[in-house]
N, C-alpha and C positions, 0 to 999 in steps of 0.2 A: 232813246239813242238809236241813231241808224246804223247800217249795218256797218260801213266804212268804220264806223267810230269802235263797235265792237270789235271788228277785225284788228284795231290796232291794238287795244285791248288787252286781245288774246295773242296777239305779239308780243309784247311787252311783260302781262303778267298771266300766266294761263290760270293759277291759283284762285287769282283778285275776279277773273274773268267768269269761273265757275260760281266761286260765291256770290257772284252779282246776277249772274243767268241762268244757274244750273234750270233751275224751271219756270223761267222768262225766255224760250229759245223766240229767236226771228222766226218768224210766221211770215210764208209768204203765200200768199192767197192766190193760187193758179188757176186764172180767168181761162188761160189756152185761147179758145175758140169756143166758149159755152156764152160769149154773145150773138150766136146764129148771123155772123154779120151786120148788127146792129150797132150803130153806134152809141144811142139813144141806152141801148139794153147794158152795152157794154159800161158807162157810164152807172148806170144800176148798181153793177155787181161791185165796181169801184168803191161805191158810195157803203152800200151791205159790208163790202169786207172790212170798212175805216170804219162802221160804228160799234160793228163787233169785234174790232182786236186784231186785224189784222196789223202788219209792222208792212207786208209790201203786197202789192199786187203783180202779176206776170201773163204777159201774154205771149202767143206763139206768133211770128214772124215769118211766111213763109208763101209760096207760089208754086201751085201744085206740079206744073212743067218743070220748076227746077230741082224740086226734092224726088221724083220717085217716076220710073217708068211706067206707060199705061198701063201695063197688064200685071203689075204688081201685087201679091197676093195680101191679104189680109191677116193678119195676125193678132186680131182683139176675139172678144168673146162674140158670136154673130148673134145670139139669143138676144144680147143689150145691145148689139150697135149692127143692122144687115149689113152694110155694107160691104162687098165682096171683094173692094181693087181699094187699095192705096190712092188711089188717084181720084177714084170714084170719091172716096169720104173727104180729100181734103181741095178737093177745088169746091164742094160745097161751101168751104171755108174761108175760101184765101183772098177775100174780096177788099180787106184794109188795104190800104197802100202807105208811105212814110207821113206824109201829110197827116192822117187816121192818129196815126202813134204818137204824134208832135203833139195834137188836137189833145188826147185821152192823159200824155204825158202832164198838160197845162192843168187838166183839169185834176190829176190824183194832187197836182201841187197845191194845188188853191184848197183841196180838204185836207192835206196834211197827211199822204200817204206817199212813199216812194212806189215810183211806177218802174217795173222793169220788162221785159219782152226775148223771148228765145229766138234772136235769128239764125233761120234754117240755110241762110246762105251769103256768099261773101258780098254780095252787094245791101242786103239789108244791115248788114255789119257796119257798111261802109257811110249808111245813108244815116242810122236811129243811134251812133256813137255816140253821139252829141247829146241825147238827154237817158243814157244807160251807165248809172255809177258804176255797175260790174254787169259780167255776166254770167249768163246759167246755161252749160252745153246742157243737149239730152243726152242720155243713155247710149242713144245710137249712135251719136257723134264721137264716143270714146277717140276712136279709130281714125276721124276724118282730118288727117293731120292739116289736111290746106285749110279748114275752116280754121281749125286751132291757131295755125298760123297767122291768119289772118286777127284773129279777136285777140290771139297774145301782142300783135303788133299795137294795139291799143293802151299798152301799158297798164292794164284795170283787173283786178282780181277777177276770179274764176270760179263758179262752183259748177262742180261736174259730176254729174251723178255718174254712176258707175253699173245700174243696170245691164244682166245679161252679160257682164264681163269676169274674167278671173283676174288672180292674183297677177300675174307676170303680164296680160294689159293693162292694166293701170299702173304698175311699174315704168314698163314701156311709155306710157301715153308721157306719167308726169317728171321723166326723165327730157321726154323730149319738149315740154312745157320750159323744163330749169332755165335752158339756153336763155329764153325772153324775159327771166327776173319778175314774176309775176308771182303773185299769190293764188293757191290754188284749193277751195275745198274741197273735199268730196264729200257726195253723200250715197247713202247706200239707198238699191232701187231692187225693186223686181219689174220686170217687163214683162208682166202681165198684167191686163186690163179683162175685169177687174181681179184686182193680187187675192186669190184665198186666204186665210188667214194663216191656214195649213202650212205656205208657202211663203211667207212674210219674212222668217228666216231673220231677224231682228239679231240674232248672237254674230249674225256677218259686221254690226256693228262693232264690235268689241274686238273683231281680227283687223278693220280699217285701223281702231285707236292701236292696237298692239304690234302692228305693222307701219303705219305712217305717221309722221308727227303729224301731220293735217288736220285742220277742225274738220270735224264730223258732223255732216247731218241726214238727215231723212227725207226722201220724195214718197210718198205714199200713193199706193191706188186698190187699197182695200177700202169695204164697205163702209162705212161708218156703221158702229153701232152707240146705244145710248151712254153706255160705260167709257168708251174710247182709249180703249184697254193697249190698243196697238200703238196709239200713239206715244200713252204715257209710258207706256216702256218702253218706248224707243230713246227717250228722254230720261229714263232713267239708266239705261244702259252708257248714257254718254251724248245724245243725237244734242247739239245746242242751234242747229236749223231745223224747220218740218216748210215743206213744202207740201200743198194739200189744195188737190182740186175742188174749184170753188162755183156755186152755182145758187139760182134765186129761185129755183125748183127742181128738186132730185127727182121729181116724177117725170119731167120730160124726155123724150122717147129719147135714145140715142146718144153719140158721141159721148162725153166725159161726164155727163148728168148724175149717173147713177149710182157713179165710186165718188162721189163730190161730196164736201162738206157745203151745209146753206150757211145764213147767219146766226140762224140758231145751237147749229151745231157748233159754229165755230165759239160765240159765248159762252156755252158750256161746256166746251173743253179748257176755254181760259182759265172761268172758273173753277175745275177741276184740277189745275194746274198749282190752283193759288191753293187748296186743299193739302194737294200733294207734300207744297212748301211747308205749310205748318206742319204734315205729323212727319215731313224727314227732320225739320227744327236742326239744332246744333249740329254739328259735324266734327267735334273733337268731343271725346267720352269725357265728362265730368258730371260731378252730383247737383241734381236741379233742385231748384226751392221747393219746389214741389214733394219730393224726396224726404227733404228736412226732419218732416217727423215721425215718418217711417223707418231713416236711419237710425232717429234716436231711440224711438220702441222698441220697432220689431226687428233691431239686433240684441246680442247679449251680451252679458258681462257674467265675470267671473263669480260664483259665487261660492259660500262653506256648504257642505252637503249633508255638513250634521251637528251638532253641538259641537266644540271643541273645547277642554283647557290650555291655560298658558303652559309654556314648557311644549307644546305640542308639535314635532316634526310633519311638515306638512309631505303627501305624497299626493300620487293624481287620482287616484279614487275619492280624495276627502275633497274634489275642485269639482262643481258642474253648472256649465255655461246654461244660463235663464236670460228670460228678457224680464224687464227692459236694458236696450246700452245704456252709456253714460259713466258706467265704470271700467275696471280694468277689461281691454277687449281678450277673449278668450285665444285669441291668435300670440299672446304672451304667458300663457301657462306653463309652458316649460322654466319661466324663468322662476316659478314659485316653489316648482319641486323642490322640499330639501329645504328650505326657512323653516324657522321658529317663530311659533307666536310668543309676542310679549304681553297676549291679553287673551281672556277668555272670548271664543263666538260663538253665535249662534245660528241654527239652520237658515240658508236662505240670505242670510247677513251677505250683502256686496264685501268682496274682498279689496280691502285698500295698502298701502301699502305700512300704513302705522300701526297697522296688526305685527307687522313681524318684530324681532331683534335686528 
């Protein structure tokens, strides 16, 4: 199911929507710019994210002169990425043009993967509308209300990560979204590259759900490790998007490589996912077959404590609960205090009720 179809989905029935996805979220496989300008390479990572589970692909849309002044400082870890200026790291980048995006768009089609793309500006907006179901602002766009205006004039759902922002912007932002009758997610971010784990801060998911009706989901830019501990509890906190940079070598020096999932990881987090699904199993408490004959053993039933004759006024000293059940459950004892037996018993004997008068 793509993602349109889920969105309407969880319109309609958020209930139906959880039980069918709680840990099937959309996966969307963020290329960015980890095809070093390749088109060839980019097509790779396409191909990588469709045979390991990926639901979309996304890339970043954007010209280094119109996102960021030259003398811009940097704001990543510089140990994983040197790069010193804003501008410096992303005109190494920005070498696609709309043509590029039409070209990669054709091709996620023909293998059966939605292709999506982040424009960083109102003319790429204007230009890649045509093959983008929805769209996905960054973090840093919270605020940039002309873009929003622009992508909301598109009439096409939203998801917007919320990185680096508080409570009362994102208020603001999706107050001022409403006017355009658009759907809008959010997902929770840190804007840091790469996100410690220390700082991942995952319970900010659970004030998104307790605070906004909105679907909730996850951008990630922590390490991957072999467990994928952050992700699956992002998803069990609620997240039913994960967003997760994606690359065909985590050893490659620089930009988004290092905080990326490959196709390995991304398999066996699927995997791990389908895991998840079976030990959470049912979600309304009742007794499983399994249970069966555990309930019947190793609970108790009432029994005589001692010999007894007929004529005998029964009290609660002469009652004591043994296994196996199957007879009177001890949680009715009170109602035995004070009968007469009409027959002699004996120790250990299950008490029934054709002992009494």
């Amino acid at each position: 199911m793509n993602f349109l179809d889920r969105l309407e989905l969880w319109s309609k029935d958020k209930e139906d929507f959880l039980n069918n996805f709680r840990f099937n979220p959309y996966f969307i496989a963020e290329i960015g710019v980890n095809h070093e300008g390749s088109i060839e390479e980019a097509k790779k990572l396409i191909r990588s994210a469709k045979e390991n589970g990926a639901n979309a692909v996304k890339f970043q849309s954007y010209k280094a002169e119109k996102l960021t002044i030259k003398n811009s400082p940097a704001y990543w870890d510089q140990s994983k990425e040197s790069t010193n200026s804003q501008f410096k790291l992303f005109n190494k980048y920005d070498s696609f043009n709309s043509e590029d995006y039409f070209d990669l768009k054709k091709f996620s089609s023909e293998i059966g993967i939605e292709f999506l793309t982040t424009p960083f500006d109102l003319d790429f907006v204007e230009e890649l509308d045509e093959i983008l179901p929805f769209y996905k602002v960054a973090s840093a766009d919270i605020t940039n209300f002309p873009l929003l205006k622009k992508i909301s004039s598109k009439q096409k759902p939203i998801i917007l990560s919320t990185g680096a922002s508080n409570i009362e912007e994102i208020k603001t932002t999706l107050e001022y979204l409403s006017q355009f009758n658009v759907q809008v997610i959010l997902n929770h971010c840190v804007l840091s590259y790469p996100t410690q784990i220390s700082d991942a801060n995952l319970g900010m998911i659970l004030d998104l759900k307790n605070k906004f009706s909105n679907m909730i989901g996850y951008s990630d830019h922590t390490v991957p490790d072999d467990d994928y501990l952050v992700l699956i509890c992002a998803i069990s906190l609620g997240a039913v998007l994960i967003e997760k940079h994606f690359t065909l070598d985590k050893k490659l020096p620089g930009n988004d490589h290092y905080h990326a999932f490959d196709g390995n990881d991304l398999k066996s987090f699927k995997n791990k996912l389908q895991k998840l699904k079976l030990i959470t199993g049912k979600q309304l408490k009742e007794v499983l077959d399994v249970e069966l004959p555990a309930r019947e053993n190793a609970r108790r039933s009432l029994v005589f404590s001692e010999n007894f004759e007929e004529d005998t006024k029964i009290s609660e000293n002469m009652m004591i609960a043994k296994r196996p059940g199957g007879g009177i459950s001890p949680s009715k004892f009170n109602e035995y205090i004070g009968k007469t037996l009409k027959v002699s018993v004996k120790k250990d004997e299950v008490i029934k009720d054709d002992h009494f008068l």
